[in-house]
PAZAKE-708140 format. One record per residue (C-alpha): x, y, z. Coordinates in steps of 0.25 Angstrom, whole numbers, plus 5000, padded with zeros to 4 digits. Layout:
# PAZAKE-708140
XYZ;...
END
This chain:
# PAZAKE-708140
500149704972;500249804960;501449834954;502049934951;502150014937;503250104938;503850194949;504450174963;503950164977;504650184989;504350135004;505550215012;506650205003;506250074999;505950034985;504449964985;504749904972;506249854972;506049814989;504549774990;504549715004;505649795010;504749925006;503249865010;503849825024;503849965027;502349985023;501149935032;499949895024;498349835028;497749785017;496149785018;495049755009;494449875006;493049925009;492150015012;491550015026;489950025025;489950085039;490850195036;490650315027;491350445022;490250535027;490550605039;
END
Protein backbone atom coordinates (compact mmCIF):
# COMPACT_ATOMS: atom_id res chain seq x y z
CA UNK A 1 0.00 0.00 0.00
CA UNK A 2 1.18 3.57 -0.41
CA UNK A 3 0.53 6.23 1.65
CA UNK A 4 -0.56 9.05 1.33
CA UNK A 5 1.41 12.49 1.25
CA UNK A 6 -1.05 14.96 1.70
CA UNK A 7 -4.60 15.67 0.57
CA UNK A 8 -7.99 13.76 0.76
CA UNK A 9 -9.74 11.19 -0.96
CA UNK A 10 -13.32 10.44 -1.03
CA UNK A 11 -15.34 7.23 -1.92
CA UNK A 12 -19.28 8.68 -1.73
CA UNK A 13 -19.05 10.88 1.11
CA UNK A 14 -16.73 8.64 2.81
CA UNK A 15 -13.24 9.80 3.99
CA UNK A 16 -10.68 7.11 2.47
CA UNK A 17 -8.35 8.02 5.03
CA UNK A 18 -10.10 8.64 8.35
CA UNK A 19 -12.71 5.48 7.40
CA UNK A 20 -10.40 3.03 5.25
CA UNK A 21 -12.61 -0.04 5.36
CA UNK A 22 -16.07 1.62 5.31
CA UNK A 23 -14.76 3.65 1.91
CA UNK A 24 -13.09 0.47 0.11
CA UNK A 25 -16.26 -1.76 0.77
CA UNK A 26 -17.77 0.53 -1.71
CA UNK A 27 -14.85 -0.10 -4.54
CA UNK A 28 -14.46 -3.56 -6.50
CA UNK A 29 -10.97 -4.44 -7.33
CA UNK A 30 -8.97 -7.55 -9.43
CA UNK A 31 -5.70 -7.55 -8.86
CA UNK A 32 -3.55 -9.22 -11.66
CA UNK A 33 0.09 -9.47 -12.61
CA UNK A 34 0.64 -7.42 -15.24
CA UNK A 35 1.75 -8.55 -18.74
CA UNK A 36 1.98 -8.16 -22.10
CA UNK A 37 0.01 -10.86 -24.16
CA UNK A 38 2.48 -12.26 -27.00
CA UNK A 39 -0.39 -13.10 -29.14
CA UNK A 40 -2.02 -9.74 -28.98
CA UNK A 41 -0.74 -6.55 -30.67
CA UNK A 42 -1.76 -2.81 -31.08
CA UNK A 43 -1.74 -3.05 -34.92
CA UNK A 44 -5.02 -3.15 -36.46
Amino acid sequence: MVAAGSGEVFIGDISVRKKPQEALRKVGSIFEAPAFYDYMSGLG
